[in-house]
PQR file of N, CA, C, O and H, with PARSE charges and radii, in Angstrom:
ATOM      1  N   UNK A   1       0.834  -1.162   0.000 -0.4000 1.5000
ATOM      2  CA  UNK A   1       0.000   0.000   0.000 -0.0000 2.0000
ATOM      3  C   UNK A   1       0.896   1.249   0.000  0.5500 1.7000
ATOM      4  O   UNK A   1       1.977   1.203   0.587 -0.5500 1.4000
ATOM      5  N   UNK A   2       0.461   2.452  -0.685 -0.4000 1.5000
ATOM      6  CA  UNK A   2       1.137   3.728  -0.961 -0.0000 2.0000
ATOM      7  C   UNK A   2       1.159   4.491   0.308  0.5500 1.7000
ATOM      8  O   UNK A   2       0.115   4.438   0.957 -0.5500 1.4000
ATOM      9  H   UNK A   2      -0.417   2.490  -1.162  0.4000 1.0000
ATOM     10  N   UNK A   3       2.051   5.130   0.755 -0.4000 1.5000
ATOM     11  CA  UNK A   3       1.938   5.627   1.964 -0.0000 2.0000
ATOM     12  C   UNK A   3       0.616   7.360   1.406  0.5500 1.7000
ATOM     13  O   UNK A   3       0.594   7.526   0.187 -0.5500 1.4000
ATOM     14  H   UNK A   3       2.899   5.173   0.228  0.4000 1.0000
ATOM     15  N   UNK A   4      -0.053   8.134   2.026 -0.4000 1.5000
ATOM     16  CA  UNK A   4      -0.755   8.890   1.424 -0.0000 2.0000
ATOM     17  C   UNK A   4       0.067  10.201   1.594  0.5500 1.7000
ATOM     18  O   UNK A   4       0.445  10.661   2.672 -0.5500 1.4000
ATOM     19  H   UNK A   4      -0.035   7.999   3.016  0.4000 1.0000
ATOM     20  N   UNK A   5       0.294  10.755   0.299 -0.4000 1.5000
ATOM     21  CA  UNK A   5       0.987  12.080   0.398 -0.0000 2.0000
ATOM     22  C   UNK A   5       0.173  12.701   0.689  0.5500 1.7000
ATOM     23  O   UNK A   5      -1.011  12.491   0.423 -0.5500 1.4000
ATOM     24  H   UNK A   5      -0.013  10.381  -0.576  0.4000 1.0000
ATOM     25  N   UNK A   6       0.829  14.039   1.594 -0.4000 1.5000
ATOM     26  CA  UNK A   6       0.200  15.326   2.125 -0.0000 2.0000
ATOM     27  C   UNK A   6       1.645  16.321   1.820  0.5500 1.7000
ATOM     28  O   UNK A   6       2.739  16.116   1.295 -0.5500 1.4000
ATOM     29  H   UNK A   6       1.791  14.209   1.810  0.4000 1.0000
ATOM     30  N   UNK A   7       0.997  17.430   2.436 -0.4000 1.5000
ATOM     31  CA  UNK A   7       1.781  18.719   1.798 -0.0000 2.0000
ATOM     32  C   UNK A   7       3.141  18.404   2.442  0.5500 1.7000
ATOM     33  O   UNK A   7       4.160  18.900   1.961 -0.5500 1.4000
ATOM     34  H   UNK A   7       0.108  17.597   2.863  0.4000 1.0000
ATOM     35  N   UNK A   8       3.188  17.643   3.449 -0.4000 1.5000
ATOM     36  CA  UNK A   8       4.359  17.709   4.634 -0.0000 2.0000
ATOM     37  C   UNK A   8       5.445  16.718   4.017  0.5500 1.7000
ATOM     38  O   UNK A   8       6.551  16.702   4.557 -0.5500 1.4000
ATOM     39  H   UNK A   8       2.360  17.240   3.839  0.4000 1.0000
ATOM     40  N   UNK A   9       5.225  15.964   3.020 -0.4000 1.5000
ATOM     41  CA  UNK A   9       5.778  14.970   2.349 -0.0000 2.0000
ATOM     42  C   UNK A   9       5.926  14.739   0.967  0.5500 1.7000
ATOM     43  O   UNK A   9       6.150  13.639   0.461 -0.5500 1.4000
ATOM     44  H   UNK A   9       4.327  15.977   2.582  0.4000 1.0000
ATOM     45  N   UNK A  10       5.792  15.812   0.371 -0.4000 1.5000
ATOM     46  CA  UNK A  10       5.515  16.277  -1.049 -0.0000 2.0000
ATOM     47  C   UNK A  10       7.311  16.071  -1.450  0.5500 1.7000
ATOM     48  O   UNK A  10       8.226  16.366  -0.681 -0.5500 1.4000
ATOM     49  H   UNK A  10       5.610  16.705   0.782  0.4000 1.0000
ATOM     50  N   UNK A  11       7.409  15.715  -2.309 -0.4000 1.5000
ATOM     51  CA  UNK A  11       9.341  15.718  -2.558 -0.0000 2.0000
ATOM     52  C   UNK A  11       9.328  17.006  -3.317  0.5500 1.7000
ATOM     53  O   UNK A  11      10.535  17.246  -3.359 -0.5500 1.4000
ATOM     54  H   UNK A  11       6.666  15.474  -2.934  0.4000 1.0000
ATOM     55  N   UNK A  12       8.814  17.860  -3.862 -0.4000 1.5000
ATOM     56  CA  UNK A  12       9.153  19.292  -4.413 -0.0000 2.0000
ATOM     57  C   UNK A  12       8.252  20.416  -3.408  0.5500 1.7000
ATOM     58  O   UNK A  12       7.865  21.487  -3.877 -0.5500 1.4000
ATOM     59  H   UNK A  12       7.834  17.666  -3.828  0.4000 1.0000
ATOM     60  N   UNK A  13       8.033  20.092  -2.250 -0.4000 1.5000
ATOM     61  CA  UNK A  13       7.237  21.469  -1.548 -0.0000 2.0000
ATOM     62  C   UNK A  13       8.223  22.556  -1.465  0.5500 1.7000
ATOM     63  O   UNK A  13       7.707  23.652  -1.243 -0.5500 1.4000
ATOM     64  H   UNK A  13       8.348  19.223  -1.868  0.4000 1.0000
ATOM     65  N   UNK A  14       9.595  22.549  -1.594 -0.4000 1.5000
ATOM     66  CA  UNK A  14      10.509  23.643  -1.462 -0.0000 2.0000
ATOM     67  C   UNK A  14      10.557  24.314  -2.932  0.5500 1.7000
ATOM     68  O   UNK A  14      11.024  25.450  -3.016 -0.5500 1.4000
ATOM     69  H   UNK A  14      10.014  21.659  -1.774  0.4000 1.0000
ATOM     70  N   UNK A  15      10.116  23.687  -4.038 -0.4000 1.5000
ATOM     71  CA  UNK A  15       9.767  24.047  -5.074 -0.0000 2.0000
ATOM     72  C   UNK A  15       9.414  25.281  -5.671  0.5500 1.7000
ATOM     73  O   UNK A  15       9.956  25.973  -6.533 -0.5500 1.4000
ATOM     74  H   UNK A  15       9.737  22.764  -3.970  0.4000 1.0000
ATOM     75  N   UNK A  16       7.829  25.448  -4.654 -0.4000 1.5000
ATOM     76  CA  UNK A  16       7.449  26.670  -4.701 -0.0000 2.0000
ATOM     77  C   UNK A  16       8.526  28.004  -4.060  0.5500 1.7000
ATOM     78  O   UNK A  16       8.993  28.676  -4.980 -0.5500 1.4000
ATOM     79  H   UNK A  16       7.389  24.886  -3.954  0.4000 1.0000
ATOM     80  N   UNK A  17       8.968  28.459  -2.637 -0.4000 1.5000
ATOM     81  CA  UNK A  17       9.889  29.131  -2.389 -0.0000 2.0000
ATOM     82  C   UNK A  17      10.803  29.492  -3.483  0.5500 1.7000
ATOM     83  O   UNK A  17      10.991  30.638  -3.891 -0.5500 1.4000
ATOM     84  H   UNK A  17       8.588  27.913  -1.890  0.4000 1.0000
ATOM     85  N   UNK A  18      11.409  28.310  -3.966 -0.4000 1.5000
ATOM     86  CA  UNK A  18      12.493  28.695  -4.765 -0.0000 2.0000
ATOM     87  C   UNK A  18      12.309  29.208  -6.078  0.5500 1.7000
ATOM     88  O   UNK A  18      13.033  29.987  -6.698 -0.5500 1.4000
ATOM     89  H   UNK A  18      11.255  27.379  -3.635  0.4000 1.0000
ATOM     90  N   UNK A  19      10.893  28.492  -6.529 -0.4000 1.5000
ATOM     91  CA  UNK A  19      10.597  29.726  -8.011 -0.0000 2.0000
ATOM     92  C   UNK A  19      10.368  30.891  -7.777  0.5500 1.7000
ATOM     93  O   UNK A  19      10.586  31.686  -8.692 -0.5500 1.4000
ATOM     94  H   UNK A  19      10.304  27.859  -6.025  0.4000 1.0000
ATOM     95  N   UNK A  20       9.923  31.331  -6.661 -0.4000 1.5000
ATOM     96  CA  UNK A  20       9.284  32.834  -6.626 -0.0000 2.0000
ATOM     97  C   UNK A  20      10.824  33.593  -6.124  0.5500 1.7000
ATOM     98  O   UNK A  20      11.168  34.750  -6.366 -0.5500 1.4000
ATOM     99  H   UNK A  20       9.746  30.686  -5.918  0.4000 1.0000
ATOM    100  N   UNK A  21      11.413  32.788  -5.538 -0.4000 1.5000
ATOM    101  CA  UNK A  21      12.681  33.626  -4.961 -0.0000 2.0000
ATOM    102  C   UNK A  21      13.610  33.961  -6.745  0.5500 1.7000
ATOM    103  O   UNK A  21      13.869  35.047  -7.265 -0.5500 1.4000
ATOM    104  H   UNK A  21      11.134  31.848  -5.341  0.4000 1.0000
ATOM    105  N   UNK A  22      13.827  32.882  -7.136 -0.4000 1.5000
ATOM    106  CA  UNK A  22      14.502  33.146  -8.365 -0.0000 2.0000
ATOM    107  C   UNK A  22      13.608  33.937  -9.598  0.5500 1.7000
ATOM    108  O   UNK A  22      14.307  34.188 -10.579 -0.5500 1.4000
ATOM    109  H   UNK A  22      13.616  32.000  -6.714  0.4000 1.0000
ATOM    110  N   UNK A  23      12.337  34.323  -9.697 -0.4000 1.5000
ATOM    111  CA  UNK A  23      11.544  34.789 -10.188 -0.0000 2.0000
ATOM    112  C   UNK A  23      11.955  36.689  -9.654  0.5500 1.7000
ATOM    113  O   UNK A  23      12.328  37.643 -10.337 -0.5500 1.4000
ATOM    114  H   UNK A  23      11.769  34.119  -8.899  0.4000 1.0000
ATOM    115  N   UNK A  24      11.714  36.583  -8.430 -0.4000 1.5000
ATOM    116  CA  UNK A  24      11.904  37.575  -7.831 -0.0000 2.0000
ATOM    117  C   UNK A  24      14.094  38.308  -8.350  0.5500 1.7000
ATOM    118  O   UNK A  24      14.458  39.377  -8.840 -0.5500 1.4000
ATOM    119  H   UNK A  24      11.411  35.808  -7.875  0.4000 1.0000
ATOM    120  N   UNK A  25      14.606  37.532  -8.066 -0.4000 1.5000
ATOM    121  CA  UNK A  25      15.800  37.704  -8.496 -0.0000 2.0000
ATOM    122  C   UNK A  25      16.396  38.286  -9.696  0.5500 1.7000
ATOM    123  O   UNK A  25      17.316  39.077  -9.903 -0.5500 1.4000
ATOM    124  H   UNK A  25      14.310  36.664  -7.668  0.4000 1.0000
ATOM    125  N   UNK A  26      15.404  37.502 -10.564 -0.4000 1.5000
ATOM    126  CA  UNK A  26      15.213  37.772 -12.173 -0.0000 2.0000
ATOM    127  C   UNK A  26      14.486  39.226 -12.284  0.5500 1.7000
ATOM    128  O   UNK A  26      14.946  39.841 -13.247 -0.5500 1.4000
ATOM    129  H   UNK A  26      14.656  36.860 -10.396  0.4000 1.0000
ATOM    130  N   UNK A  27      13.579  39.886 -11.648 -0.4000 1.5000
ATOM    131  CA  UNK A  27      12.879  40.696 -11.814 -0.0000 2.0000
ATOM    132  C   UNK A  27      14.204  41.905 -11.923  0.5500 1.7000
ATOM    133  O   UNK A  27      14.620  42.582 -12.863 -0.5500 1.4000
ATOM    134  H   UNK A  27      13.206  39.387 -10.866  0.4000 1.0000
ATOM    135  N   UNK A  28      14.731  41.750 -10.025 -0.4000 1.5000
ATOM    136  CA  UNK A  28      15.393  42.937 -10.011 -0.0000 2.0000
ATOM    137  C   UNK A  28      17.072  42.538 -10.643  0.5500 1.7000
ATOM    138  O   UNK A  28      17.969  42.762  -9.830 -0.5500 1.4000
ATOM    139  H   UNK A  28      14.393  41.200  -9.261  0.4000 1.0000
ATOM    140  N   UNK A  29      17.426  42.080 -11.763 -0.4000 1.5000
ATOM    141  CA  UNK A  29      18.403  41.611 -11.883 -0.0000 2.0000
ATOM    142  C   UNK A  29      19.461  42.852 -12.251  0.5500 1.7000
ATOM    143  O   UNK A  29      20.619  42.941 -11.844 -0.5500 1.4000
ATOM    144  H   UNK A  29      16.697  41.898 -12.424  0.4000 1.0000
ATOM    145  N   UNK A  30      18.756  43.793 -13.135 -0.4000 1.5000
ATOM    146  CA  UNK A  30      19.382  45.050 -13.586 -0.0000 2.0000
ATOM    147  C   UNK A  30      19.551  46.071 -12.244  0.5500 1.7000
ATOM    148  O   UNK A  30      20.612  46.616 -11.939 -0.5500 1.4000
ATOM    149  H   UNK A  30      17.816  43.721 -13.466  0.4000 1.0000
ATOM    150  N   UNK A  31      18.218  46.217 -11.477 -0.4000 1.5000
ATOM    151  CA  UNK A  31      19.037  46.745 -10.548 -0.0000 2.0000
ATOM    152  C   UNK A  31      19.611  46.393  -9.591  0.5500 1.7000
ATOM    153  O   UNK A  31      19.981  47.276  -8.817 -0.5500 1.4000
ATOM    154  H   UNK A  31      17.356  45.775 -11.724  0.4000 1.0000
ATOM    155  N   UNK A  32      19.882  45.102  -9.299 -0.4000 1.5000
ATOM    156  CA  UNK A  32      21.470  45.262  -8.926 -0.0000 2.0000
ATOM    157  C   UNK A  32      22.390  45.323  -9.502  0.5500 1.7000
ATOM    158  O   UNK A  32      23.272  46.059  -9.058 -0.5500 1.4000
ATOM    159  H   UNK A  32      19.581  44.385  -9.927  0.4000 1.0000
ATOM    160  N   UNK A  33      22.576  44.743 -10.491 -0.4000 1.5000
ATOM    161  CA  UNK A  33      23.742  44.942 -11.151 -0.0000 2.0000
ATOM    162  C   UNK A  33      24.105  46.459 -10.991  0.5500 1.7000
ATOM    163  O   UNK A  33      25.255  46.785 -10.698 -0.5500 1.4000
ATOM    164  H   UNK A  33      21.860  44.146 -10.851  0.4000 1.0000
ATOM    165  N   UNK A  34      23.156  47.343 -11.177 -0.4000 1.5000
ATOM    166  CA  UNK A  34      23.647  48.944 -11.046 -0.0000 2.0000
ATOM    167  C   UNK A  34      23.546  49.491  -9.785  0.5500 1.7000
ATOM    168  O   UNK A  34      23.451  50.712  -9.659 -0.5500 1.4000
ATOM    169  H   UNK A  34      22.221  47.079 -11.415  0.4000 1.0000
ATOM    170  N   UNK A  35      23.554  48.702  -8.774 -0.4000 1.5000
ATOM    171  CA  UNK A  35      23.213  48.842  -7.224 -0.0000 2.0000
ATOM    172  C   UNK A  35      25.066  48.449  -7.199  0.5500 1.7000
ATOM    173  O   UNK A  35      26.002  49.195  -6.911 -0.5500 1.4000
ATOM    174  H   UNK A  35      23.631  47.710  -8.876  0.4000 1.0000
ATOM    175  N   UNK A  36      25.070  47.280  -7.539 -0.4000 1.5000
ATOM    176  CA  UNK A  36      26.369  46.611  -6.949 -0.0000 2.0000
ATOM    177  C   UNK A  36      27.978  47.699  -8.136  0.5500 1.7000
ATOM    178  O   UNK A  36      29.208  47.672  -8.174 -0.5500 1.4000
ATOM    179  H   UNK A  36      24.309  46.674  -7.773  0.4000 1.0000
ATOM    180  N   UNK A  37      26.819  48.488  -8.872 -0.4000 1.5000
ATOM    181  CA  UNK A  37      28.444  48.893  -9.580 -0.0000 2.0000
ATOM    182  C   UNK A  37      28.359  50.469  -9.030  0.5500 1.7000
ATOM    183  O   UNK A  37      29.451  50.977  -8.775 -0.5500 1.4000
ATOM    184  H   UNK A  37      25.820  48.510  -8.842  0.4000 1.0000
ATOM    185  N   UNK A  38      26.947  51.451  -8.784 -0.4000 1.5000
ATOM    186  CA  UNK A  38      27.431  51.979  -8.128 -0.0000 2.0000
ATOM    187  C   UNK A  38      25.994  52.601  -7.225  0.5500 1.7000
ATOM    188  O   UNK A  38      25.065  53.234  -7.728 -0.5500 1.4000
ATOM    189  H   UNK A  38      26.060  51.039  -8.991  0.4000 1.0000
ATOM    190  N   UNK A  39      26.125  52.253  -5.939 -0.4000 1.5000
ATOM    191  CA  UNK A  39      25.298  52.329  -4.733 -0.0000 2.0000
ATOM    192  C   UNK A  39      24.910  53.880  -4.150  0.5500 1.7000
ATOM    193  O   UNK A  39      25.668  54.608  -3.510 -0.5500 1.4000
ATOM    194  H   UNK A  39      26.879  51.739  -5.531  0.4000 1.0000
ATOM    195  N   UNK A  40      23.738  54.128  -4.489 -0.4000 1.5000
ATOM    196  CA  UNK A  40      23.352  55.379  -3.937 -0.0000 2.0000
ATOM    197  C   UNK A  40      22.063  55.320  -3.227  0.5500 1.7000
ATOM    198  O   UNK A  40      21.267  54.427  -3.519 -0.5500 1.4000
ATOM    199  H   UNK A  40      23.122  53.536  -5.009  0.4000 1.0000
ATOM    200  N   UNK A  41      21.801  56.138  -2.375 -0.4000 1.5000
ATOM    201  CA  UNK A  41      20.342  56.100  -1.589 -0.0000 2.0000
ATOM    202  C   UNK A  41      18.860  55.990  -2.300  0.5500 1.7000
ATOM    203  O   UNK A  41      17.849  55.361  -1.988 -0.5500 1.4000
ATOM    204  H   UNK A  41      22.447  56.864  -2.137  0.4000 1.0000
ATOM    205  N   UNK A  42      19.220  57.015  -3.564 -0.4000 1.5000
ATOM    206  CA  UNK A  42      18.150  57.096  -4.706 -0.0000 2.0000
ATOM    207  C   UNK A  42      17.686  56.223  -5.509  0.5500 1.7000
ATOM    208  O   UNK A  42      16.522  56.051  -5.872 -0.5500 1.4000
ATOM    209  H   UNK A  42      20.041  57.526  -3.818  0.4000 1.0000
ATOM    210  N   UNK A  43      19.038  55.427  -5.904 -0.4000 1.5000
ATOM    211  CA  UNK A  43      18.951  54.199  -6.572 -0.0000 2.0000
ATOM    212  C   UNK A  43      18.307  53.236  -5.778  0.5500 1.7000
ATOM    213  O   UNK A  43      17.244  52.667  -6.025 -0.5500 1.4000
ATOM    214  H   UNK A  43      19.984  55.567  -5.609  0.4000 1.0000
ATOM    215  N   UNK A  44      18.912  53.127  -4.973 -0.4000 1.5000
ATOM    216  CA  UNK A  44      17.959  51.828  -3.976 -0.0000 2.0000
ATOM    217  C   UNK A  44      16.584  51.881  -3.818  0.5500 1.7000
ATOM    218  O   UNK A  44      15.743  50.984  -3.861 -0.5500 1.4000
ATOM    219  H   UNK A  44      19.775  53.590  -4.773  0.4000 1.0000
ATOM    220  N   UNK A  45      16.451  53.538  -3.555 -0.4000 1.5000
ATOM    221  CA  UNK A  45      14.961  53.559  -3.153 -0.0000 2.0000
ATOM    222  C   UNK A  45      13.802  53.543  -4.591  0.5500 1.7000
ATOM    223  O   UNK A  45      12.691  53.033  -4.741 -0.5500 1.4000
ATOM    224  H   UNK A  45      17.135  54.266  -3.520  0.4000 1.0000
ATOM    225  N   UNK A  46      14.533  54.217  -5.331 -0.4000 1.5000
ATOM    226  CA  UNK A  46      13.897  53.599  -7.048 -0.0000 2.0000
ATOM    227  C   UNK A  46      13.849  52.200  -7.525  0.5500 1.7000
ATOM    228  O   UNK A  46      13.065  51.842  -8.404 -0.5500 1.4000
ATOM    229  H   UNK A  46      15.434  54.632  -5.210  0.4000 1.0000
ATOM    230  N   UNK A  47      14.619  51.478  -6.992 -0.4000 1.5000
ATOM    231  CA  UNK A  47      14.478  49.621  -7.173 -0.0000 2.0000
ATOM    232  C   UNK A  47      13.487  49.377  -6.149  0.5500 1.7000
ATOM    233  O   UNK A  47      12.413  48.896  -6.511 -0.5500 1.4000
ATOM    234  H   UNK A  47      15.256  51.769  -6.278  0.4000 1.0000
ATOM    235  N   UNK A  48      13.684  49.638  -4.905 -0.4000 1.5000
ATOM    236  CA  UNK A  48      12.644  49.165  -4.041 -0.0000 2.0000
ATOM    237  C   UNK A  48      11.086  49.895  -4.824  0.5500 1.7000
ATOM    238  O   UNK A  48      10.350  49.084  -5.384 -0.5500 1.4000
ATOM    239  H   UNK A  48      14.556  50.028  -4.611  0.4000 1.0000
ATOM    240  N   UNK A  49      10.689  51.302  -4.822 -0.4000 1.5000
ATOM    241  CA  UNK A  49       9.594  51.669  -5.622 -0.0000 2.0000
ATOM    242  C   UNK A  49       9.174  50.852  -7.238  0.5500 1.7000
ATOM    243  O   UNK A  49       8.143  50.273  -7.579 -0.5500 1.4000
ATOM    244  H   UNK A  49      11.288  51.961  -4.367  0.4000 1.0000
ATOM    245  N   UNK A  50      10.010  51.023  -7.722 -0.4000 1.5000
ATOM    246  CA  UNK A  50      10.115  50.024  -9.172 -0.0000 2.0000
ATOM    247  C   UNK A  50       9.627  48.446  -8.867  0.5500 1.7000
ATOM    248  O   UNK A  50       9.237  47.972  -9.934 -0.5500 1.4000
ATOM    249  H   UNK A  50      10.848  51.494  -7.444  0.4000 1.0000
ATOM    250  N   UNK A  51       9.541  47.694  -8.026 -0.4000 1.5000
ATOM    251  CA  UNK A  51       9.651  46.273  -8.058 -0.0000 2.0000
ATOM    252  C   UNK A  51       9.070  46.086  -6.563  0.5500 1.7000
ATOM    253  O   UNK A  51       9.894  45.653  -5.757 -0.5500 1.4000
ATOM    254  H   UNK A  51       9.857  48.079  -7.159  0.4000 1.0000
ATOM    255  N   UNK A  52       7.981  46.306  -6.153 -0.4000 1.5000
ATOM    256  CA  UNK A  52       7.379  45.774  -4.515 -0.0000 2.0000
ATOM    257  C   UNK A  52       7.425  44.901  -4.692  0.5500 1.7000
ATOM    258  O   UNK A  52       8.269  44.293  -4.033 -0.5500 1.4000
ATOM    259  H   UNK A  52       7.312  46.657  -6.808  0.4000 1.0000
ATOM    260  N   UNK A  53       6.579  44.071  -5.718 -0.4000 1.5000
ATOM    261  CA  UNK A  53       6.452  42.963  -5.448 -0.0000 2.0000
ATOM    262  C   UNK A  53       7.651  42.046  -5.054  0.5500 1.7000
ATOM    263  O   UNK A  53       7.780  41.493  -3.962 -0.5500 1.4000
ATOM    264  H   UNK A  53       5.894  44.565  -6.254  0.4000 1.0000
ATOM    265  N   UNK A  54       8.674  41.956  -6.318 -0.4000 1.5000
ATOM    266  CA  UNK A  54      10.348  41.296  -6.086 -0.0000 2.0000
ATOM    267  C   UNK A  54      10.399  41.360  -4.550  0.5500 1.7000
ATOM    268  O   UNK A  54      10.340  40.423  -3.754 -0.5500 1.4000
ATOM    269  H   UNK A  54       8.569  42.405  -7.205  0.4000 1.0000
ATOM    270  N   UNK A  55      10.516  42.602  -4.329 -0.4000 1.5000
ATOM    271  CA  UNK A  55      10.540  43.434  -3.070 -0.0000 2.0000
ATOM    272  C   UNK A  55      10.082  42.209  -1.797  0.5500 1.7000
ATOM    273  O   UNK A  55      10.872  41.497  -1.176 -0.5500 1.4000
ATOM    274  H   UNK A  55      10.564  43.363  -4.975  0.4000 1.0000
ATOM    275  N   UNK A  56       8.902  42.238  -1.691 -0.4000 1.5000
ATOM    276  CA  UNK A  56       8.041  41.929  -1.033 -0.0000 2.0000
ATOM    277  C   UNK A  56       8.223  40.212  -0.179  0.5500 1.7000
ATOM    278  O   UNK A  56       8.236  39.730   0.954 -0.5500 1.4000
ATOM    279  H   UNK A  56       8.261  42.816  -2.195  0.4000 1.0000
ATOM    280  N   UNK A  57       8.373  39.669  -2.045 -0.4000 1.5000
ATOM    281  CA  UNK A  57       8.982  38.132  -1.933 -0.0000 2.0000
ATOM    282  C   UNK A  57      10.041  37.732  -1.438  0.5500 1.7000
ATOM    283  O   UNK A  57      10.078  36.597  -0.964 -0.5500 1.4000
ATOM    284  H   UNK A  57       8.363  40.060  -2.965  0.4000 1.0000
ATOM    285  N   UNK A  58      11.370  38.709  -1.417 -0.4000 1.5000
ATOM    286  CA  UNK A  58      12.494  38.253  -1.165 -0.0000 2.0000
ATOM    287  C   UNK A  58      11.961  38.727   0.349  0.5500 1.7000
ATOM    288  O   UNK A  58      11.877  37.663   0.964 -0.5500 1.4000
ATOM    289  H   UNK A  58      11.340  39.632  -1.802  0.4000 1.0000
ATOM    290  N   UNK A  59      11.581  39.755   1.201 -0.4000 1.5000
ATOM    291  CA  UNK A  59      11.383  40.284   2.394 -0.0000 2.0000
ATOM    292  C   UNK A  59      11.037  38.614   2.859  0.5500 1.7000
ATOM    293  O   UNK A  59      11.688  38.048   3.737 -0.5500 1.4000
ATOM    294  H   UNK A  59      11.648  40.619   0.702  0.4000 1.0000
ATOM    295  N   UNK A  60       9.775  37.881   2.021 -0.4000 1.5000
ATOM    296  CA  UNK A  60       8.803  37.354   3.496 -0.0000 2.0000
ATOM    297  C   UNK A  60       9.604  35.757   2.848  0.5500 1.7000
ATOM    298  O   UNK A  60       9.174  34.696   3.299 -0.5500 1.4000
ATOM    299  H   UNK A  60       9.247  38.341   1.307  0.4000 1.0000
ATOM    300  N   UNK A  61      10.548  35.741   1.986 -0.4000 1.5000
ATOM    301  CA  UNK A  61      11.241  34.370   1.745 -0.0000 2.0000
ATOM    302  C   UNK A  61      11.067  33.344   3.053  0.5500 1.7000
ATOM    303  O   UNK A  61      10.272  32.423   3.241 -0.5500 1.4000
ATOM    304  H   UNK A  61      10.898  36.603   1.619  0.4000 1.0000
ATOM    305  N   UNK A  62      12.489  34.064   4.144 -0.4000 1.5000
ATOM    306  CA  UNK A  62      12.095  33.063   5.131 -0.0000 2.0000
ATOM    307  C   UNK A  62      10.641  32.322   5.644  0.5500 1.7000
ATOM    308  O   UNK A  62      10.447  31.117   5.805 -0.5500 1.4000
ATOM    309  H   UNK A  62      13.134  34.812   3.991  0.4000 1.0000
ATOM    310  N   UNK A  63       9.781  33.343   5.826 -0.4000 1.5000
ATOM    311  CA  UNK A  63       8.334  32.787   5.882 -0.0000 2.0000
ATOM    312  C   UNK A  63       7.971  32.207   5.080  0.5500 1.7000
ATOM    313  O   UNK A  63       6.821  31.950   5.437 -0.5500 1.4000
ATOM    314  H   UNK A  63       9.938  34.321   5.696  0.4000 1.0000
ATOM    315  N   UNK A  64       8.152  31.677   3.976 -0.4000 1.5000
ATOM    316  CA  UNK A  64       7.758  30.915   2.575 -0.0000 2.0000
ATOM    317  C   UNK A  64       8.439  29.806   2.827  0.5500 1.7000
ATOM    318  O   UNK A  64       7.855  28.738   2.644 -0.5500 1.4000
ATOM    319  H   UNK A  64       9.085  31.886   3.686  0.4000 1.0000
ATOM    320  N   UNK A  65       9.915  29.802   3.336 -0.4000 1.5000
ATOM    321  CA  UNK A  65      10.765  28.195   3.543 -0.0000 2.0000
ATOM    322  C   UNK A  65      10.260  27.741   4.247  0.5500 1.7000
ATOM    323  O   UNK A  65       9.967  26.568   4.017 -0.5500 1.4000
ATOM    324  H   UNK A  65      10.390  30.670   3.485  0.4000 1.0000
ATOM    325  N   UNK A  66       9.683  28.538   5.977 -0.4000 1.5000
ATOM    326  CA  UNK A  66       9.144  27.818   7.075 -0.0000 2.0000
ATOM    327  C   UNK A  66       7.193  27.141   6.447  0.5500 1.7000
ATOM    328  O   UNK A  66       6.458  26.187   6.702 -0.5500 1.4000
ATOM    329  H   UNK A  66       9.922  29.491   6.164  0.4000 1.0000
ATOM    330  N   UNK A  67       7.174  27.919   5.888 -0.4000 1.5000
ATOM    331  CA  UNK A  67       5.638  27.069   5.675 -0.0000 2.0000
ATOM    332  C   UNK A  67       5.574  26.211   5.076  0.5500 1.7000
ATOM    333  O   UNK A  67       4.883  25.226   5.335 -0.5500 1.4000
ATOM    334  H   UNK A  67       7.772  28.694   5.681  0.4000 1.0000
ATOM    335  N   UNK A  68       6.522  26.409   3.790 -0.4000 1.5000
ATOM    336  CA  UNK A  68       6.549  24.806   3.039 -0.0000 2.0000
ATOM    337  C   UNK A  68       7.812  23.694   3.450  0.5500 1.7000
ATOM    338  O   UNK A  68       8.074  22.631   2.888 -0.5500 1.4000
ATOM    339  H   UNK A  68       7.084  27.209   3.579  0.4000 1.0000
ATOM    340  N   UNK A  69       8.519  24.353   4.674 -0.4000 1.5000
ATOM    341  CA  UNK A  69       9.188  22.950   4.939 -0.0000 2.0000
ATOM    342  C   UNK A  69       8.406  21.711   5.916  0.5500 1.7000
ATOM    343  O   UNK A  69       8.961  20.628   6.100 -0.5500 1.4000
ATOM    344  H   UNK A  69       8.307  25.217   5.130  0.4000 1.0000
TER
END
């Protein structure tokens, strides 16, 4: 007999986390690149305004690993 999968035993539940994190990554990819070549207060705060959402996902990540681990 099959043991019955649930969410707690799923072999890809980390799955989800990691597309939205690399989704999110992909979004803001340009600005970092121009964050990491050259870093100003304005710039940052125009990537953060430009991209909440990215934003948002990478913020509550940890909370996304703990629910689906």
């Amino acid at each position: 007999m099959r043991p019955h999968l649930t969410s707690r035993n799923l072999p890809g539940r980390l799955l989800i986390p990691a597309l939205l994190g690399a989704l999110a990554l992909g979004d803001l990819r340009v600005e970092l690149v121009l964050l990491a070549d050259h870093f100003t207060v304005t710039s940052f705060s125009a990537a953060l305004a430009a991209h909440p959402l990215a934003v948002a996902v990478l913020a509550l990540m940890p909370s996304l690993v703990r629910h689906y681990r």
